[in-house]
C-alpha positions in Angstrom: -163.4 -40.6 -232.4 -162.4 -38.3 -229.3 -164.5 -38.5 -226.7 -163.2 -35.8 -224.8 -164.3 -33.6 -227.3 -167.3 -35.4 -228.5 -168.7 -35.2 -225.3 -167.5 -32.6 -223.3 -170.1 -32.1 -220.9 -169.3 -32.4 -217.5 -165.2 -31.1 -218.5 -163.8 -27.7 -217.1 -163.0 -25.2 -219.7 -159.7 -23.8 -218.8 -159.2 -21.0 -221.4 -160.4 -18.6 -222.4 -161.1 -17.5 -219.0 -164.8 -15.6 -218.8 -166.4 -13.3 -216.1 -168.3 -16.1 -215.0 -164.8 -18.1 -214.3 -163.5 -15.7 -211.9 -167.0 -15.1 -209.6 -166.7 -16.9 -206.5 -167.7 -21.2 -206.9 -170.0 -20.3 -203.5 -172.0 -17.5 -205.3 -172.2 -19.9 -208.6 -173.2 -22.4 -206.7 -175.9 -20.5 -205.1 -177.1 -19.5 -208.6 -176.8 -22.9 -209.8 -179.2 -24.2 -206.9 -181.9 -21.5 -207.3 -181.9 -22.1 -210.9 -183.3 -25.5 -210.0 -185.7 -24.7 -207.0 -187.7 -21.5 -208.8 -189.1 -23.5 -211.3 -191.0 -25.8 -208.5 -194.4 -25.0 -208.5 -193.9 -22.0 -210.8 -196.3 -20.3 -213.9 -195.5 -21.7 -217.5 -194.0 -17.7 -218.2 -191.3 -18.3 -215.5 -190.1 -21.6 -216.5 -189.8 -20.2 -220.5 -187.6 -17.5 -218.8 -185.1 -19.4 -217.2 -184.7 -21.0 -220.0 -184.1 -17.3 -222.1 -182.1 -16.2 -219.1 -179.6 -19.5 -219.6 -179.5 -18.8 -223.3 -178.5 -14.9 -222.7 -176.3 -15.6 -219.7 -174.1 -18.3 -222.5 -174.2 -15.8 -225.2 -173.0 -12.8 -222.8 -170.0 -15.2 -220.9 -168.6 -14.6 -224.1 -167.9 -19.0 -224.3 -166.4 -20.2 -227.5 -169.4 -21.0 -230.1 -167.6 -24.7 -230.7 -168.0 -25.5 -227.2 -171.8 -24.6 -226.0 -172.7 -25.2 -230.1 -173.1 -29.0 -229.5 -174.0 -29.0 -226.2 -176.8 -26.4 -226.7 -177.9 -28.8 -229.8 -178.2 -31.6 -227.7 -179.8 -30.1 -224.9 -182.2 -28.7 -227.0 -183.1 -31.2 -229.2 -184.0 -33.6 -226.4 -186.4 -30.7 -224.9 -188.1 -30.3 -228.0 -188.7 -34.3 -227.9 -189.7 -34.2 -224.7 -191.7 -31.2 -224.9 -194.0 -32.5 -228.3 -194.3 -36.1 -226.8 -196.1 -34.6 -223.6 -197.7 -32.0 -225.9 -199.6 -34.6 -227.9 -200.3 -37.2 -225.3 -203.3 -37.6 -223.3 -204.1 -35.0 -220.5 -205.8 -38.0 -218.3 -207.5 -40.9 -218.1 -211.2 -40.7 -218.8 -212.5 -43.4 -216.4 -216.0 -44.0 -215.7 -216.8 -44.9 -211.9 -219.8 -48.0 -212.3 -220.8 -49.2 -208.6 -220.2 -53.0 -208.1 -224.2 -52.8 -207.0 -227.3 -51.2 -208.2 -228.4 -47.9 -205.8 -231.6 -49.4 -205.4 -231.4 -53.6 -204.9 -235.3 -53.2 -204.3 -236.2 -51.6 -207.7 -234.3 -53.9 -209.8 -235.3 -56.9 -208.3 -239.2 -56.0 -208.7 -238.2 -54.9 -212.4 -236.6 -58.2 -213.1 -239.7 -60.1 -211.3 -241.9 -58.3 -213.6 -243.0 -59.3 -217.2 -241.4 -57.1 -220.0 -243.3 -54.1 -220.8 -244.0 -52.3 -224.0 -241.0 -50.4 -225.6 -241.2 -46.9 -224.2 -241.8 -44.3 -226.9 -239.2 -42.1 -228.2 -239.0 -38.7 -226.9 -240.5 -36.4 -229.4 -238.2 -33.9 -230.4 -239.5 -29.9 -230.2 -239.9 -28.9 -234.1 -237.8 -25.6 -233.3 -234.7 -26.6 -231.4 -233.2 -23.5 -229.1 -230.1 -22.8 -230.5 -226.2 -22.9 -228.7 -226.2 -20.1 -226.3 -223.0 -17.6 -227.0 -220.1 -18.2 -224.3 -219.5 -15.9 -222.3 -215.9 -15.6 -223.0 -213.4 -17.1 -225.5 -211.8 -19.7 -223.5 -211.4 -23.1 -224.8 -210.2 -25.9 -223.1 -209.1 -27.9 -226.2 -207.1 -25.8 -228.3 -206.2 -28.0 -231.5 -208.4 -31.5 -232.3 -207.6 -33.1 -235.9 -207.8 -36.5 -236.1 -205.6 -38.5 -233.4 -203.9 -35.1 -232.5 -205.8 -33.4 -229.7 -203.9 -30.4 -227.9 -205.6 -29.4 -224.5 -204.3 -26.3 -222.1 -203.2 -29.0 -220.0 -201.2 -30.8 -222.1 -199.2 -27.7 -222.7 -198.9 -26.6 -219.6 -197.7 -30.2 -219.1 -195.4 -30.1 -222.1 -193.9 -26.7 -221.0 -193.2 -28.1 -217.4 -191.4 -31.3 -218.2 -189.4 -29.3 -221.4 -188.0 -26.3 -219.4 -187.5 -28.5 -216.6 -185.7 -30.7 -218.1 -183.4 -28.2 -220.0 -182.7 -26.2 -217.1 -181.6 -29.1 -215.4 -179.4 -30.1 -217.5 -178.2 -27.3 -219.1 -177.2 -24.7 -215.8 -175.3 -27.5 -214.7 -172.9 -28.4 -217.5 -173.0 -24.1 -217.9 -171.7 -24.7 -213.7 -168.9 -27.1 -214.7 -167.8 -25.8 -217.8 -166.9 -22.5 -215.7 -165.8 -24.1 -212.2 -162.5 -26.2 -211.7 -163.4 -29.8 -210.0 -160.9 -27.9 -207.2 -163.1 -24.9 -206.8 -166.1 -26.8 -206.8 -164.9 -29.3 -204.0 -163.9 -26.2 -202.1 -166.6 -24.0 -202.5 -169.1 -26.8 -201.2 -166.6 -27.7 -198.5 -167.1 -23.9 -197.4 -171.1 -23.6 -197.6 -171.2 -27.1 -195.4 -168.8 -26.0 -192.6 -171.9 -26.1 -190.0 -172.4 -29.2 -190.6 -169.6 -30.8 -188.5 -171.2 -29.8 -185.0 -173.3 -32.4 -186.0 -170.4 -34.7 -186.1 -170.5 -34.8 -190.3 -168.3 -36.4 -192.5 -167.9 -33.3 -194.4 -164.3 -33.5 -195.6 -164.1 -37.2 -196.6 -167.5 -36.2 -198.9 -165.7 -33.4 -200.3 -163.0 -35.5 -201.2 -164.6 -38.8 -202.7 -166.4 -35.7 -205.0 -162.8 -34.1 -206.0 -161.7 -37.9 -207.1 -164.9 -39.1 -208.8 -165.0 -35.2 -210.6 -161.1 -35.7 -211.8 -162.3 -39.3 -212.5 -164.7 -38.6 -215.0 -161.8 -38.2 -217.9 -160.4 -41.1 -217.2 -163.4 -43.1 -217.8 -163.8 -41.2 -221.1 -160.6 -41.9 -222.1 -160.7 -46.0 -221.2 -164.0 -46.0 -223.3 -162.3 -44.2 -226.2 -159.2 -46.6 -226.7 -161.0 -49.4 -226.4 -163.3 -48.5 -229.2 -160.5 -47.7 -231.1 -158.9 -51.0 -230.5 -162.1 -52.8 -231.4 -162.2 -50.6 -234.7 -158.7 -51.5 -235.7 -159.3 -55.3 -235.7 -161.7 -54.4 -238.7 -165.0 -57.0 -236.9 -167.2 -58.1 -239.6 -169.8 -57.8 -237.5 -172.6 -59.5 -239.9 -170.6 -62.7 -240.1 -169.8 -62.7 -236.6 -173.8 -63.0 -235.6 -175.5 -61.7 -232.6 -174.9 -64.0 -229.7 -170.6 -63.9 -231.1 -171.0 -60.2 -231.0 -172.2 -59.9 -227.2 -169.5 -62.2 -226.2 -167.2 -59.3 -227.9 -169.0 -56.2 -226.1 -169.2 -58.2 -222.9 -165.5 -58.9 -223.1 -165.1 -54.9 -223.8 -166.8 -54.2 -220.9 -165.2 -56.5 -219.0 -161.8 -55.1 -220.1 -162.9 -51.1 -219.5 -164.2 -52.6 -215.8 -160.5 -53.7 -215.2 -158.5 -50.7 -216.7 -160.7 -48.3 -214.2 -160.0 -50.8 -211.5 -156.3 -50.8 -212.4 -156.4 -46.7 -212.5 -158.4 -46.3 -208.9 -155.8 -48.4 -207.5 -152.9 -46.4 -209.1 -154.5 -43.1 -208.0 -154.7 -44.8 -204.4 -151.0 -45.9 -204.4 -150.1 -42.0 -205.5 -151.7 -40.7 -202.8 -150.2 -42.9 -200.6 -146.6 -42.1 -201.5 -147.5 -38.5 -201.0 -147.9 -39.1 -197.0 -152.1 -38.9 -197.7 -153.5 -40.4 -194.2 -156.4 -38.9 -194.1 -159.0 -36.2 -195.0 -158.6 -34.8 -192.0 -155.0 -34.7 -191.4 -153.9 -34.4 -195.0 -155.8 -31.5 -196.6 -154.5 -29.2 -199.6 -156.0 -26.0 -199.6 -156.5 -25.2 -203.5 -158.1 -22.1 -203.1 -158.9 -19.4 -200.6 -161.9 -17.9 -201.1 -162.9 -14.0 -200.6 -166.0 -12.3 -202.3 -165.2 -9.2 -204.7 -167.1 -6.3 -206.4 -168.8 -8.8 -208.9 -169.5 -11.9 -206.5 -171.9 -9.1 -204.2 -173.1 -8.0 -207.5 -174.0 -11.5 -208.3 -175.3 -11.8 -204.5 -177.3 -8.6 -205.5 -178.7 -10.0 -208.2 -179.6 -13.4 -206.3 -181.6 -12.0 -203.9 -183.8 -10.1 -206.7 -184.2 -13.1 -208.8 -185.7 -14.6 -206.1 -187.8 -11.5 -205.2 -189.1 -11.6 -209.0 -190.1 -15.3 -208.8 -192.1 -14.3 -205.3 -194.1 -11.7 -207.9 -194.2 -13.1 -211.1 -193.6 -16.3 -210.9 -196.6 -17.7 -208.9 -199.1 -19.9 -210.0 
């Protein structure tokens, strides 16, 4: 089992290198951030759109089919779950409001005071009922009822909300990191944050706790990988061994992977310390310098009327 390519969300895909490798990590980053704020408070139409517009954006990057295949697959399967879970649960609580007291003390007092009088007579029903008058329009609030299944227009809009939410979410920001080097992305956020130290920020030392926990990430991966395989070579019977014997084993594990990623931080520390690193601010490698091109005002261009279409169409 390879993790790293089991699960390669999250990992930078070096080649082939796309168009949407060499925009700018600020404009990307810009993109990535109104992907996630236009579908706030947005119409059931815009949401489904993103999600079309993340779909063509993959196809037309040109990206290797084995590497978005999985990911795609996963991504979608888990909005579909999500999406038919909310679809088929209830839309609200039907709760009926009964006052602690009666409205009218007086009235049941004198009723209960009273002796029990004869039954009251059924209404009589009219001998030719007035039939259902004709709606107006065709609107229905419940749009499918059989059995225990009952689909209302709020559970779908519900179900469209948390779905596309969900997979946009998820899905523009492993499309972000599969196309932006940890470097780039450190950088670029480094850059769009620069006002912040009038205020006396800590920009740089945040920049660089995300460059380690970004390059971080493989390592982890890898730990969890040769341990599994060293639990698979000792060939566990795991139904002889019981439940209670088997914790003790995964405990142990994770005990063991706790360790290795101590043992690795401290190694990455000791590196950087041979290197004459002494601080963020005193010790700072410049991996990239950043200047806009034809496509990245393109992409600006095309920025600033995705948001103007959300302003028109996208409204509730």
């Amino acid at each position: 089992m390879d993790l790293l390519r089991a699960l390669p969300i999250g990992l930078y895909l070096e080649q082939p290198l796309t168009w949407l490798h060499r925009i700018d990590a600020r404009v990307k980053l810009l993109w990535l951030v109104s992907f996630m704020l236009t579908p706030i408070a947005a119409n059931p139409i815009w949401r489904l759109s993103i999600v079309g517009w993340l779909l063509l954006l993959t196809l037309l990057s040109r990206l290797p089919f084995r590497v978005w295949r999985q990911q795609i697959g996963l991504v979608l399967i888990f909005g579909s779950l999500l999406f038919f879970v909310t679809l088929l649960a209830p839309d609200g609580l039907k709760v009926r409001n009964q006052p602690r007291l009666p409205a009218n003390e007086l009235a049941t007092e004198f009723m209960v005071a009273a002796p029990l009088a004869a039954p009251l007579a059924a209404p009589a029903v009219p001998a030719n009922p007035e039939p259902a008058l004709p709606q107006p329009t065709s609107y229905q609030y419940v749009l499918f009822d059989r059995g225990i299944l009952r689909v209302t227009r709020r559970s779908l809009e519900l179900a469209i909300r948390v779905a596309t939410l969900m997979f946009t979410l998820i899905y523009s920001t492993n499309l972000y990191l599969l196309t932006t080097a940890p470097e780039e992305i450190t950088a670029g956020i480094e850059s769009l944050l620069q006002p912040l130290r009038r205020f006396n920020l800590p920009v740089t030392e945040t920049v660089l706790t995300l460059t380690l926990a970004l390059r971080f990430i493989p390592l982890v991966l890898e730990e969890v990988q040769n341990l599994v395989r060293s639990v698979r070579t000792r060939a566990i019977n795991w139904k002889k061994l019981g439940m209670q014997n088997g914790i003790q084993v995964w405990a142990a594990v994770a005990e063991k992977l706790v360790d290795n990623l101590l043992v690795r931080a401290e190694q990455i520390a000791s590196a950087m310390q041979v290197r004459g690193f002494t601080g963020a601010d005193q010790h700072q490698v410049r991996w990239h310098q950043f200047k806009l091109r034809f496509w990245d005002w393109s992409a600006i261009l095309g920025l600033g009327l995705f948001w103007a279409a959300r302003f028109i169409w996208g409204g509730v």
